[in-house]
Gaussian input, Z-matrix of N, CA and C with variables (Angstrom, degrees):
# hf/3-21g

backbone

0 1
 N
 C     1     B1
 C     2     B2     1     A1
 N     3     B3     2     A2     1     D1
 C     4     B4     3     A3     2     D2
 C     5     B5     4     A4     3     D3
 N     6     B6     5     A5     4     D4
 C     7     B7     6     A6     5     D5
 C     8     B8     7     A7     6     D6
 N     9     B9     8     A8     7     D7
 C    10    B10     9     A9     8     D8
 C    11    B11    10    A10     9     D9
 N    12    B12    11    A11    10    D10
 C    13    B13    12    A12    11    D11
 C    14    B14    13    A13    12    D12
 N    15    B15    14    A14    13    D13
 C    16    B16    15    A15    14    D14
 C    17    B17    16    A16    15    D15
 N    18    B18    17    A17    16    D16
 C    19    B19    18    A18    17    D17
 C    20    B20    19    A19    18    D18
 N    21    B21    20    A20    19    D19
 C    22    B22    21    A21    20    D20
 C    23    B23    22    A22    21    D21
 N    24    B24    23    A23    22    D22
 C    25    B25    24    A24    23    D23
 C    26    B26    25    A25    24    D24
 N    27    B27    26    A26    25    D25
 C    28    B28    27    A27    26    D26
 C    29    B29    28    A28    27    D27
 N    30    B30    29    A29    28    D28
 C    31    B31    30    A30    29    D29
 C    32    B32    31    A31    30    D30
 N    33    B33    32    A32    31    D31
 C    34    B34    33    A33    32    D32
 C    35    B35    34    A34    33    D33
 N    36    B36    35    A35    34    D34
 C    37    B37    36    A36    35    D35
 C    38    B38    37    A37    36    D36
 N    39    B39    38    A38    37    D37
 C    40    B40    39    A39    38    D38
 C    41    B41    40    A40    39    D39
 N    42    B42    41    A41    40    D40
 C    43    B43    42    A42    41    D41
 C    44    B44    43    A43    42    D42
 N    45    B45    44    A44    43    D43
 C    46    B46    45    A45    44    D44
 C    47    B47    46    A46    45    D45
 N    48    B48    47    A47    46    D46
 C    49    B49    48    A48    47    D47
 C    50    B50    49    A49    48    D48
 N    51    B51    50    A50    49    D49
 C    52    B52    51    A51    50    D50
 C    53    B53    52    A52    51    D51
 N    54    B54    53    A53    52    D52
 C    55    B55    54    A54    53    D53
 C    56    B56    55    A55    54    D54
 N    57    B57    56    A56    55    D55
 C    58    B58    57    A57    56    D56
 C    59    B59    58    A58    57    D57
 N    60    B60    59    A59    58    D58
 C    61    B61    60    A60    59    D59
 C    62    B62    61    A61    60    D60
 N    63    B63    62    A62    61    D61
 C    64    B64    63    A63    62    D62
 C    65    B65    64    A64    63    D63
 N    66    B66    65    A65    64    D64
 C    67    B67    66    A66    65    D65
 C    68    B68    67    A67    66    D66
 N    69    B69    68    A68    67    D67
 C    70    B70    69    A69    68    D68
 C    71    B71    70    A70    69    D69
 N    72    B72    71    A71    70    D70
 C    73    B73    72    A72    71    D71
 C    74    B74    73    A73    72    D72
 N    75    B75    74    A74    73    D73
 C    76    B76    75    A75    74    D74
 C    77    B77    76    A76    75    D75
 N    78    B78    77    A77    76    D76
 C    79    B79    78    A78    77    D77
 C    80    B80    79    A79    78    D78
 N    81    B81    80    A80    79    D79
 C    82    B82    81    A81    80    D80
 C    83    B83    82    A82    81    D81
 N    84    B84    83    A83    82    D82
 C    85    B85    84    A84    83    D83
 C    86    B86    85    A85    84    D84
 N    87    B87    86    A86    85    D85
 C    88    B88    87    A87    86    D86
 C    89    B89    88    A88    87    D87
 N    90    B90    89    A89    88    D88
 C    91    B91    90    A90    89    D89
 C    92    B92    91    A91    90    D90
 N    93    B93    92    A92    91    D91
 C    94    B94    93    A93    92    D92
 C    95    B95    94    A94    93    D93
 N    96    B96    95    A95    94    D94
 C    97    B97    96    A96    95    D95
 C    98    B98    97    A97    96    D96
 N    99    B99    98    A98    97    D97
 C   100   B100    99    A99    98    D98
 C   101   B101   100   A100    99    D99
 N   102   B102   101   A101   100   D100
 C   103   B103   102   A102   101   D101
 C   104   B104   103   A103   102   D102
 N   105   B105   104   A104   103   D103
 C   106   B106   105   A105   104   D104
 C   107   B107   106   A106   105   D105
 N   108   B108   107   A107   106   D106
 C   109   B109   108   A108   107   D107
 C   110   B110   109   A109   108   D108
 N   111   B111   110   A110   109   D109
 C   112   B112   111   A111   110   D110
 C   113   B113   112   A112   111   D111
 N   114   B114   113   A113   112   D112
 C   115   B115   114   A114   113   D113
 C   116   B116   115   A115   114   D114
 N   117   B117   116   A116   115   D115
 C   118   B118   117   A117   116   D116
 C   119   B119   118   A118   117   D117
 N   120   B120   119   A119   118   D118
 C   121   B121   120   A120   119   D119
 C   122   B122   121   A121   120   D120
 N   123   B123   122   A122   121   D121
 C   124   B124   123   A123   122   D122
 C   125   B125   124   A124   123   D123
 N   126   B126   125   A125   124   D124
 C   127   B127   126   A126   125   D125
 C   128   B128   127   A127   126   D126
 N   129   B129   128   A128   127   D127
 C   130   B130   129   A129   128   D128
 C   131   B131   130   A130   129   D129
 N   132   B132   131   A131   130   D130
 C   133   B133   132   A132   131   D131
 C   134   B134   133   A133   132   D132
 N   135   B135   134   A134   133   D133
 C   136   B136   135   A135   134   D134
 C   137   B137   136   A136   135   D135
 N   138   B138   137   A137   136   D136
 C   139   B139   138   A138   137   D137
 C   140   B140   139   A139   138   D138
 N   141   B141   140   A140   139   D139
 C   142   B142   141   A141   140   D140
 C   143   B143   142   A142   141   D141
 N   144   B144   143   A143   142   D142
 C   145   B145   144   A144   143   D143
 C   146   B146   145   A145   144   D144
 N   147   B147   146   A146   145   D145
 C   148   B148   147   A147   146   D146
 C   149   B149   148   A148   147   D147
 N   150   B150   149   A149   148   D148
 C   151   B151   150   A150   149   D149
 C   152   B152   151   A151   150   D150
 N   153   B153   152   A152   151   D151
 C   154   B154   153   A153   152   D152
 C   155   B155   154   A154   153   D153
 N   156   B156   155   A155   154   D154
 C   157   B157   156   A156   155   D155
 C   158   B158   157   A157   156   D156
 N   159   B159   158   A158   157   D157
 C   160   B160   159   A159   158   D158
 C   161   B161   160   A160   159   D159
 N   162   B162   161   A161   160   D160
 C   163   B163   162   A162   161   D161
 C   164   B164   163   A163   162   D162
 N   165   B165   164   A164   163   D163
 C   166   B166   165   A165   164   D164
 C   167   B167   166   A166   165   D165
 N   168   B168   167   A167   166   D166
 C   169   B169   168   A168   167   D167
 C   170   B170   169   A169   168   D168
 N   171   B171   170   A170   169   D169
 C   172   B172   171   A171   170   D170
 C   173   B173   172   A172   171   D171
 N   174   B174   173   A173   172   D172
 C   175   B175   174   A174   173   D173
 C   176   B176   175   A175   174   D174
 N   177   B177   176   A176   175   D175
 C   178   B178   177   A177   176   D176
 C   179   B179   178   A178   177   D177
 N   180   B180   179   A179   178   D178
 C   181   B181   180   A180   179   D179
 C   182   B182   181   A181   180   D180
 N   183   B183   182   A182   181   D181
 C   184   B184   183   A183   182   D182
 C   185   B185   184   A184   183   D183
 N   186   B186   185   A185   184   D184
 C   187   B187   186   A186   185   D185
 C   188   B188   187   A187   186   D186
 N   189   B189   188   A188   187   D187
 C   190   B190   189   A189   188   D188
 C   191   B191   190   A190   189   D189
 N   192   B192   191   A191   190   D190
 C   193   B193   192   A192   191   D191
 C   194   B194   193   A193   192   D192
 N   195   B195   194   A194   193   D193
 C   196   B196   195   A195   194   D194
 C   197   B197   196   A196   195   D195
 N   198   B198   197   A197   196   D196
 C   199   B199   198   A198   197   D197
 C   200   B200   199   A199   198   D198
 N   201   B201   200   A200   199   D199
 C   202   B202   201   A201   200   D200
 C   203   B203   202   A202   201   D201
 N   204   B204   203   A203   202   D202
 C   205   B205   204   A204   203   D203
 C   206   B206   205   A205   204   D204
 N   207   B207   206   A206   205   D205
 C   208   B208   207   A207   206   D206
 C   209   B209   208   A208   207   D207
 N   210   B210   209   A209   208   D208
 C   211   B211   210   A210   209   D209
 C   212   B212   211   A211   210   D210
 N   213   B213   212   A212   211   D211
 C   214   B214   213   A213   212   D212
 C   215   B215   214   A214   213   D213
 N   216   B216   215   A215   214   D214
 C   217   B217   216   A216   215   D215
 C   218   B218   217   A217   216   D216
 N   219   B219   218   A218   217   D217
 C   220   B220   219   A219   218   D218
 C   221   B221   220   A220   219   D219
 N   222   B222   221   A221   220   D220
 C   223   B223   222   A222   221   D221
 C   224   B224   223   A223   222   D222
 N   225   B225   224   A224   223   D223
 C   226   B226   225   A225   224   D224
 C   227   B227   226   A226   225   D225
 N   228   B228   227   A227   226   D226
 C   229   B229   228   A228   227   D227
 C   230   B230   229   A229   228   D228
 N   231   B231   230   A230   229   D229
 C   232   B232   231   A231   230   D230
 C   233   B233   232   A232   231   D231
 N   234   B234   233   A233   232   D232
 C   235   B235   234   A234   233   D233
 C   236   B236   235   A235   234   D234
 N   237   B237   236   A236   235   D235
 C   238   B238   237   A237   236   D236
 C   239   B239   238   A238   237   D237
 N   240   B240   239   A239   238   D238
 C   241   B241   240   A240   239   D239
 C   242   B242   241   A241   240   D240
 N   243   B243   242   A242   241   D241
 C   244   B244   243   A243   242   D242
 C   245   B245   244   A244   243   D243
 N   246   B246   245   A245   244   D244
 C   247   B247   246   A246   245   D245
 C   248   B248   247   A247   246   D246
 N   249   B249   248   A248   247   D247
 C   250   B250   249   A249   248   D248
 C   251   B251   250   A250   249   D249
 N   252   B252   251   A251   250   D250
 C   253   B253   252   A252   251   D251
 C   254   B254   253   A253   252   D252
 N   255   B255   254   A254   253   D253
 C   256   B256   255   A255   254   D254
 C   257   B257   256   A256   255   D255
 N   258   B258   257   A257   256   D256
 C   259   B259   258   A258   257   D257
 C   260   B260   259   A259   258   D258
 N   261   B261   260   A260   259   D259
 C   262   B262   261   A261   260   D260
 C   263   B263   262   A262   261   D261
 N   264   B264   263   A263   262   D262
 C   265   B265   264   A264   263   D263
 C   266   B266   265   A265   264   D264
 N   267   B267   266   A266   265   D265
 C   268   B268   267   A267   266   D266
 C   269   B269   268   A268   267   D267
 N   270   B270   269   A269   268   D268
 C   271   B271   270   A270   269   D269
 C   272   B272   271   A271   270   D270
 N   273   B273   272   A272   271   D271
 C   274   B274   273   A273   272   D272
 C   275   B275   274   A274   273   D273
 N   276   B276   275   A275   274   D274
 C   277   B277   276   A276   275   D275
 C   278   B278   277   A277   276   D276
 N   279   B279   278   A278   277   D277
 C   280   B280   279   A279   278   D278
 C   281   B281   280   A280   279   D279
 N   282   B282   281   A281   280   D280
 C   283   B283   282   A282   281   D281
 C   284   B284   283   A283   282   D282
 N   285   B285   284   A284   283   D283
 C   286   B286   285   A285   284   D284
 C   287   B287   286   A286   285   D285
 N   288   B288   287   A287   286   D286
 C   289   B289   288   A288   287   D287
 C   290   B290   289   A289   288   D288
 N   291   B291   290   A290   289   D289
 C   292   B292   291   A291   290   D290
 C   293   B293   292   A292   291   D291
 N   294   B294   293   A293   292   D292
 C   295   B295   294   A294   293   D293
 C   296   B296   295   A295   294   D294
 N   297   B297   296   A296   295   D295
 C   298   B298   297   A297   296   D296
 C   299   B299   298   A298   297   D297
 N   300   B300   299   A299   298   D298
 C   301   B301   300   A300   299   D299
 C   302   B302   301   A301   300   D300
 N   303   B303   302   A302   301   D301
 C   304   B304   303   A303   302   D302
 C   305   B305   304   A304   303   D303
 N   306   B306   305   A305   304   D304
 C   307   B307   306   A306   305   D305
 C   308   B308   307   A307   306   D306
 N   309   B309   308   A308   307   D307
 C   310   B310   309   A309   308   D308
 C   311   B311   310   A310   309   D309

   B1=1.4449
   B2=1.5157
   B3=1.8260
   B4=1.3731
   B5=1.1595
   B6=2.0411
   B7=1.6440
   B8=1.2573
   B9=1.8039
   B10=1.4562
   B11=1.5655
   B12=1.5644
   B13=1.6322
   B14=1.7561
   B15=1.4232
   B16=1.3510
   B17=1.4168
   B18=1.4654
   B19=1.1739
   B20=1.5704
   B21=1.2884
   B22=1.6368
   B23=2.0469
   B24=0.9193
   B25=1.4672
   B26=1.1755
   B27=1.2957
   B28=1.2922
   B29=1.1110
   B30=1.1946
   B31=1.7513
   B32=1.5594
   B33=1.3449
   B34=1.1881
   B35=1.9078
   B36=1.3813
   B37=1.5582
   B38=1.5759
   B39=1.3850
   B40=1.1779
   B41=1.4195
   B42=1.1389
   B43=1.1148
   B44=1.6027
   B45=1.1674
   B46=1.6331
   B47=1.8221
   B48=1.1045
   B49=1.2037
   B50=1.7462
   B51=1.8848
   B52=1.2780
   B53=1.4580
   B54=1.8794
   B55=1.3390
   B56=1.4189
   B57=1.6156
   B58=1.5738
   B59=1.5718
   B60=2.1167
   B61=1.2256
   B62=1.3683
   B63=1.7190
   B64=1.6500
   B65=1.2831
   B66=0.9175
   B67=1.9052
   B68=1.5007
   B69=1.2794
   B70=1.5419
   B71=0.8795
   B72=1.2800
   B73=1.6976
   B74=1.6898
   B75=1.2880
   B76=1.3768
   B77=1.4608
   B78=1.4851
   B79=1.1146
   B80=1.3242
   B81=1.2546
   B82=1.6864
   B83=1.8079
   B84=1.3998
   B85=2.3219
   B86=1.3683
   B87=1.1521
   B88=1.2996
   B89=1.6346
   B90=1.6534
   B91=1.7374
   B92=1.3520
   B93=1.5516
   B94=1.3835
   B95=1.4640
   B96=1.3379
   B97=1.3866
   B98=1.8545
   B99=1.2050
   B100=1.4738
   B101=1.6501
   B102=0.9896
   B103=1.8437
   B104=1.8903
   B105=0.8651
   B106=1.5021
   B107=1.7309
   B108=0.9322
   B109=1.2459
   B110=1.6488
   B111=1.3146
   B112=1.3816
   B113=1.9188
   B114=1.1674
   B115=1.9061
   B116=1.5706
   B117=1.5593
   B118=1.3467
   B119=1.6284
   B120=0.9833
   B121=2.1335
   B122=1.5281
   B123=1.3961
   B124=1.5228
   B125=1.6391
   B126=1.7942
   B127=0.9593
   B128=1.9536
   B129=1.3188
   B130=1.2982
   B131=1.6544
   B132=1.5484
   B133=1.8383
   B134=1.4907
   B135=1.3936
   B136=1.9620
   B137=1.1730
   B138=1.0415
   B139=1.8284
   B140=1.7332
   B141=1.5475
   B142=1.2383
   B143=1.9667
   B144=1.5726
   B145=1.6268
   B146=1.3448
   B147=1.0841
   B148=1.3868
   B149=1.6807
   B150=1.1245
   B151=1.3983
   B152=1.6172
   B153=1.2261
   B154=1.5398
   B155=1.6745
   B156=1.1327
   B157=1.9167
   B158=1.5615
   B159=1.4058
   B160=1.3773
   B161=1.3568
   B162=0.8235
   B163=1.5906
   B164=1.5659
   B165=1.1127
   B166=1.5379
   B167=1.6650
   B168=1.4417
   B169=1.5337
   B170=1.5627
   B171=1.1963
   B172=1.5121
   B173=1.4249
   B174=1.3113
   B175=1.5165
   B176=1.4417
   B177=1.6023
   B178=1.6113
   B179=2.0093
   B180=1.5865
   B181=1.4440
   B182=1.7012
   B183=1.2054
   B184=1.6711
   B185=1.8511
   B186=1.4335
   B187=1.2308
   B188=1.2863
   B189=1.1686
   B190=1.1249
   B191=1.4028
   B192=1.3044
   B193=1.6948
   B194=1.6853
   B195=1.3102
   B196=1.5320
   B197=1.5377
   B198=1.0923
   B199=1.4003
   B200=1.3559
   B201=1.0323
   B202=1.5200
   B203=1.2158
   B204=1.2476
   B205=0.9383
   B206=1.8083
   B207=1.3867
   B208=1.4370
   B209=1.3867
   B210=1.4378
   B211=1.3253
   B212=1.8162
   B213=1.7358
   B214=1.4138
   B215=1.2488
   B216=1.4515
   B217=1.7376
   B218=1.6421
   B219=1.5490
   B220=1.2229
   B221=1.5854
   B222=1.5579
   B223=1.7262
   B224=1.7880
   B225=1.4441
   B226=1.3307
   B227=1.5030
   B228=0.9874
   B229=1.8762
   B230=1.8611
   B231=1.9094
   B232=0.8819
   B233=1.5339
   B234=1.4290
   B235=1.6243
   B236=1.9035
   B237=1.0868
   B238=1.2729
   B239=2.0180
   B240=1.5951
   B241=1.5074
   B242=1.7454
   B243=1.3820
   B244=1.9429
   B245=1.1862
   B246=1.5107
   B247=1.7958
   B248=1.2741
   B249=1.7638
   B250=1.4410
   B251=2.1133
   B252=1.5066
   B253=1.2992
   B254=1.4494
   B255=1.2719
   B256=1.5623
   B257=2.0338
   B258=1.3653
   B259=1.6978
   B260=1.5596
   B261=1.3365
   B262=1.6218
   B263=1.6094
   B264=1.3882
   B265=1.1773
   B266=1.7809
   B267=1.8233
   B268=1.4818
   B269=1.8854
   B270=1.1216
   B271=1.7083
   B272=1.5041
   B273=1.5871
   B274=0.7965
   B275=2.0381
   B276=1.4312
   B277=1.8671
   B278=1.5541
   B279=0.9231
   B280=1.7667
   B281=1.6108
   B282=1.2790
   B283=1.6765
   B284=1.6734
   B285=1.5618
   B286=1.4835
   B287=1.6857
   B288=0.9224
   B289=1.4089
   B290=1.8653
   B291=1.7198
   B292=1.2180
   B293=1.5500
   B294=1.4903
   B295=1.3297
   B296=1.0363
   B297=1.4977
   B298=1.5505
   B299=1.5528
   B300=1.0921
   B301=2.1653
   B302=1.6377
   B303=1.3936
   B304=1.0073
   B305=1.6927
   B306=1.5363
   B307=1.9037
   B308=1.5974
   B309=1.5741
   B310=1.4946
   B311=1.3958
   A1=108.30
   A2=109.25
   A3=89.19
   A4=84.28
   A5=94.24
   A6=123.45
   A7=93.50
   A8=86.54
   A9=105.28
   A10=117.58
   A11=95.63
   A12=103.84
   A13=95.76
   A14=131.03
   A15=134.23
   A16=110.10
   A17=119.79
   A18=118.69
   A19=131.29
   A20=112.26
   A21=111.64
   A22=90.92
   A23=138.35
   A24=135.89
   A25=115.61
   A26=131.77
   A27=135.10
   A28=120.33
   A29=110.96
   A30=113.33
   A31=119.53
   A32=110.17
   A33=130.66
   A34=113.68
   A35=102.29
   A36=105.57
   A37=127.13
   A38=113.31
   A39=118.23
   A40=155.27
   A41=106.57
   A42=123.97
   A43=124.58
   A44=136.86
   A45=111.74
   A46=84.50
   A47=116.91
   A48=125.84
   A49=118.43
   A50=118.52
   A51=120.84
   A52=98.62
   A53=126.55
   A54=105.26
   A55=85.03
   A56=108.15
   A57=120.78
   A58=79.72
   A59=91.99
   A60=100.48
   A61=109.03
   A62=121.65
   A63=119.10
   A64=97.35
   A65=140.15
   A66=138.52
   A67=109.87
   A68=126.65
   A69=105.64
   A70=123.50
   A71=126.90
   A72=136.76
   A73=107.65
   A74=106.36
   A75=126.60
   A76=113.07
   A77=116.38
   A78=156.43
   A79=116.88
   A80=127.86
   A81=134.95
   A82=93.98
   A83=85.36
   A84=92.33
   A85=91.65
   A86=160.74
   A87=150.90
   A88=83.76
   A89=112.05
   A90=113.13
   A91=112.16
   A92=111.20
   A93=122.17
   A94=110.13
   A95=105.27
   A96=110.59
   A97=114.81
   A98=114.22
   A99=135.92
   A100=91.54
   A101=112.62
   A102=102.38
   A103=112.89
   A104=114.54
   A105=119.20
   A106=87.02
   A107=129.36
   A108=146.34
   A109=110.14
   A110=110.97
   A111=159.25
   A112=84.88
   A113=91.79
   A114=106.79
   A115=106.50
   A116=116.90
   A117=98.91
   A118=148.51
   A119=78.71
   A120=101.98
   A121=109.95
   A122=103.42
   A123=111.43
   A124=109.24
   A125=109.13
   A126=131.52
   A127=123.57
   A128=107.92
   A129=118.90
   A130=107.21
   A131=86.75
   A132=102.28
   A133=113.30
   A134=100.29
   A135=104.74
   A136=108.29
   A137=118.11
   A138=132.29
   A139=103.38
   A140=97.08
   A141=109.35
   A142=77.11
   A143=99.44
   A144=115.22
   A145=131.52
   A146=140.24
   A147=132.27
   A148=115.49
   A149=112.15
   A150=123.82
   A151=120.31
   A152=112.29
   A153=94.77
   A154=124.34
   A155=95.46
   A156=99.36
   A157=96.63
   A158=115.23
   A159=104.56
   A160=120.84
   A161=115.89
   A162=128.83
   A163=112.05
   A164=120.01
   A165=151.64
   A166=125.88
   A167=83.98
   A168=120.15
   A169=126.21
   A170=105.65
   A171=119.24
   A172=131.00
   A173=134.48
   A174=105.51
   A175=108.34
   A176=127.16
   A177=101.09
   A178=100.74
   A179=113.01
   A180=90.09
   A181=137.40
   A182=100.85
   A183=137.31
   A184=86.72
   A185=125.97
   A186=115.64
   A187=157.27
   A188=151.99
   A189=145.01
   A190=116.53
   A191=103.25
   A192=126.92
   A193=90.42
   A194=112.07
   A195=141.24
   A196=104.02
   A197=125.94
   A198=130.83
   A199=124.64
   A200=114.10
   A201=106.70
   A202=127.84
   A203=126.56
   A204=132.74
   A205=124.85
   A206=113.37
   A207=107.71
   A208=101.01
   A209=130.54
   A210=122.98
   A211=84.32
   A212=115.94
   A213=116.25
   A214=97.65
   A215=94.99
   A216=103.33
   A217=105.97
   A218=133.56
   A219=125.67
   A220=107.30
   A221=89.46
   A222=101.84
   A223=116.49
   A224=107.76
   A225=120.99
   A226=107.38
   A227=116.16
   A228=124.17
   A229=104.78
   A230=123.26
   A231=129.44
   A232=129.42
   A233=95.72
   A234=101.69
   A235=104.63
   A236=138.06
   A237=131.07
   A238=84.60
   A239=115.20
   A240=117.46
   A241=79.64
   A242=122.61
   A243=113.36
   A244=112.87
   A245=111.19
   A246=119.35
   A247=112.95
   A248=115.31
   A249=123.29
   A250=106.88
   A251=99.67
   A252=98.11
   A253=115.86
   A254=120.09
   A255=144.05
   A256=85.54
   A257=111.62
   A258=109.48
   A259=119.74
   A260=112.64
   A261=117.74
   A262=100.27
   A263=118.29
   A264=101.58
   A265=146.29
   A266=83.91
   A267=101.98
   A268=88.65
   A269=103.42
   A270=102.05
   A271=119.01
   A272=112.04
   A273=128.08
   A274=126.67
   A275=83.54
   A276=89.99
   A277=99.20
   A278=124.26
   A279=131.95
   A280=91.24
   A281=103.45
   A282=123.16
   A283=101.33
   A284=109.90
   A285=100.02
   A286=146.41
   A287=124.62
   A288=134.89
   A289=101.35
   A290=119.12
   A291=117.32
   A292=107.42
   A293=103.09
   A294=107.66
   A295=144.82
   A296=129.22
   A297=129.50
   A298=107.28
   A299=89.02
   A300=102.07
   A301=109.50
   A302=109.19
   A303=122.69
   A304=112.35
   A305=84.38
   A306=74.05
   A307=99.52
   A308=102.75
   A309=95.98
   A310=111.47
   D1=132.82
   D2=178.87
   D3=-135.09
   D4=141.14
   D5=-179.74
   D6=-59.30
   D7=172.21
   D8=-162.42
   D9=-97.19
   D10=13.26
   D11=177.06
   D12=-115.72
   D13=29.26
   D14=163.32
   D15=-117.94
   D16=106.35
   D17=173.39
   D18=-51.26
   D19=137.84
   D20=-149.24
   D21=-84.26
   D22=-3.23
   D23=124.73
   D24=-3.78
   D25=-43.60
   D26=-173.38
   D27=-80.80
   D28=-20.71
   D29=-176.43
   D30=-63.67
   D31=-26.58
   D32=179.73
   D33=-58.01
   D34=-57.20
   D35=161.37
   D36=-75.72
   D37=3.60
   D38=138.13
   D39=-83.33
   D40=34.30
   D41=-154.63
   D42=-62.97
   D43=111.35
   D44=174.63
   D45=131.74
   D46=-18.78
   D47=-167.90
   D48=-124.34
   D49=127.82
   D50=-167.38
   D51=-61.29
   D52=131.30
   D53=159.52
   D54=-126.87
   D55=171.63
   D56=171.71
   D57=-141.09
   D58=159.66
   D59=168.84
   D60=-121.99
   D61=162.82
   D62=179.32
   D63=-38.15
   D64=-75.63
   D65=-164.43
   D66=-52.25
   D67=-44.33
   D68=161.44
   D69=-40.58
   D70=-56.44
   D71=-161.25
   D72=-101.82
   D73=18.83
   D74=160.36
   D75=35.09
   D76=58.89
   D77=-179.83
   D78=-112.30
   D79=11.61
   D80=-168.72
   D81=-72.79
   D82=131.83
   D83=169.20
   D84=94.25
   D85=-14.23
   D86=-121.37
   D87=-112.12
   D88=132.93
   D89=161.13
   D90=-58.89
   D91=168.96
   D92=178.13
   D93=-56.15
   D94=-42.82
   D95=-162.39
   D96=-83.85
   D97=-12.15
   D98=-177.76
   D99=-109.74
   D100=-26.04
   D101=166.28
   D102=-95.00
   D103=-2.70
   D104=-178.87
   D105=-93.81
   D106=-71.85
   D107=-168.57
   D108=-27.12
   D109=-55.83
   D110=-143.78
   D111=-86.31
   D112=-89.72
   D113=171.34
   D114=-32.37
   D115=-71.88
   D116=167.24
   D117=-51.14
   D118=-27.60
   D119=174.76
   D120=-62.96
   D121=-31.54
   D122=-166.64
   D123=-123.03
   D124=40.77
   D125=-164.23
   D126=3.94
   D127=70.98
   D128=168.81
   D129=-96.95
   D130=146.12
   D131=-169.24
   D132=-88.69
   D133=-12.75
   D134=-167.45
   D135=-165.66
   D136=108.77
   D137=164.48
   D138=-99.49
   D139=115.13
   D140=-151.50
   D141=-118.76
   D142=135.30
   D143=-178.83
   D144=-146.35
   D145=141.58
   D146=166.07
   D147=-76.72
   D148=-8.41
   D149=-174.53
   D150=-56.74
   D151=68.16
   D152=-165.11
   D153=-81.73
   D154=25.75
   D155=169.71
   D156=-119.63
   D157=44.07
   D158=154.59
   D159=-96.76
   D160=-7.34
   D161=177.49
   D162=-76.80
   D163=-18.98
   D164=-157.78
   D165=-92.75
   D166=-53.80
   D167=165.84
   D168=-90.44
   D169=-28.46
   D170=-175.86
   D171=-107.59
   D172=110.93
   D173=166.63
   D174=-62.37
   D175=105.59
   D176=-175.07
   D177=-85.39
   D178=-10.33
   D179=179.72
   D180=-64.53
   D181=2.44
   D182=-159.71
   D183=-88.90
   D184=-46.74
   D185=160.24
   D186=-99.29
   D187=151.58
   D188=-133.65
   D189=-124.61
   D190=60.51
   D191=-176.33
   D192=-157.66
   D193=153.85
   D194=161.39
   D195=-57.16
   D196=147.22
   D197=146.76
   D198=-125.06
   D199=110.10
   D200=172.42
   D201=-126.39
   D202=152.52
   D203=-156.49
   D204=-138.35
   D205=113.67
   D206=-158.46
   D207=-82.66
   D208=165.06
   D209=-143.80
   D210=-133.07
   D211=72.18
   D212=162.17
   D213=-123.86
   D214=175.42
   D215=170.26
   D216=-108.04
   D217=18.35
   D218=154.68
   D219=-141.27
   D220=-175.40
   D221=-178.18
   D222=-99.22
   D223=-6.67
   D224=177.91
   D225=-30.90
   D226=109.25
   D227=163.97
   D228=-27.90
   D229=-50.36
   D230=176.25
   D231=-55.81
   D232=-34.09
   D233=171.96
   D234=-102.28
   D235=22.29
   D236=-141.18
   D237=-144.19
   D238=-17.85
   D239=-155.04
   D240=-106.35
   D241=-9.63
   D242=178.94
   D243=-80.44
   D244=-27.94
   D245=-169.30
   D246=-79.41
   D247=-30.97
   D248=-155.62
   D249=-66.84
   D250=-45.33
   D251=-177.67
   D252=-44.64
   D253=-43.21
   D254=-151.29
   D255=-84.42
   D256=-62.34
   D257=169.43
   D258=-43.21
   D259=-36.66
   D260=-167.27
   D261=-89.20
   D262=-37.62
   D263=161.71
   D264=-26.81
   D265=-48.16
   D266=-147.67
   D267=-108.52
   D268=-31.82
   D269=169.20
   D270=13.02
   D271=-88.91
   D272=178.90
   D273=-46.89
   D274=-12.85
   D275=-163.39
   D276=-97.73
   D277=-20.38
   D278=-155.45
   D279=-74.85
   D280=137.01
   D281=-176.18
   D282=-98.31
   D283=141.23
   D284=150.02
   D285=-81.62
   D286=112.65
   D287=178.98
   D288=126.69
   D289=28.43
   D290=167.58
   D291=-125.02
   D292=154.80
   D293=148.49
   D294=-98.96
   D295=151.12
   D296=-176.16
   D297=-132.14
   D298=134.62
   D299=160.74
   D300=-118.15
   D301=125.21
   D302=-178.38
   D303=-110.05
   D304=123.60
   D305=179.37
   D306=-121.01
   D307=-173.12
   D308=-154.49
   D309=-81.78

């Protein structure tokens, strides 16, 4: 699942892998915490974000999806295509009810 502050640009270098975005699943405006909720309900494995005060705002261990979170200060596809290798790596390893920041 990718938040709605990750440009859906990205899906493209994800390739090989199911993504949906908040606006597919027509979830646009929705809080973190009514969007965590939401993701889990509708059993998604990874809500992947640039948002880095979710950790802040959220207990995210309380849910049962991954969060991660790439560690830029925009959504630019250009700065957004350094983090992905370092994400695809680890894909497979990310637990539910933790968080991750991935930097490049």
């Amino acid at each position: 699942m990718l938040d709605e502050c990750v440009t859906k640009k990205v899906i493209v270098l994800l390739e090989g892998h199911t993504v949906f975005t908040i606006g597919q699943m027509e979830w646009k405006g929705l809080k973190n915490g009514m969007l965590l909720k939401q993701a889990e309900q509708n059993k998604f494995d990874i809500l992947l974000t640039i948002d880095k005060n979710i950790c802040y705002q959220q207990n995210t261990a309380k849910y049962n999806l991954a969060i991660v979170v790439l560690d830029t200060n925009n959504s630019n596809i250009e700065s957004l295509q350094e983090y992905i290798p370092n994400f695809i790596k680890q894909i497979n390893f990310f637990e539910k009810g933790k968080l991750y920041i991935i930097e490049k």
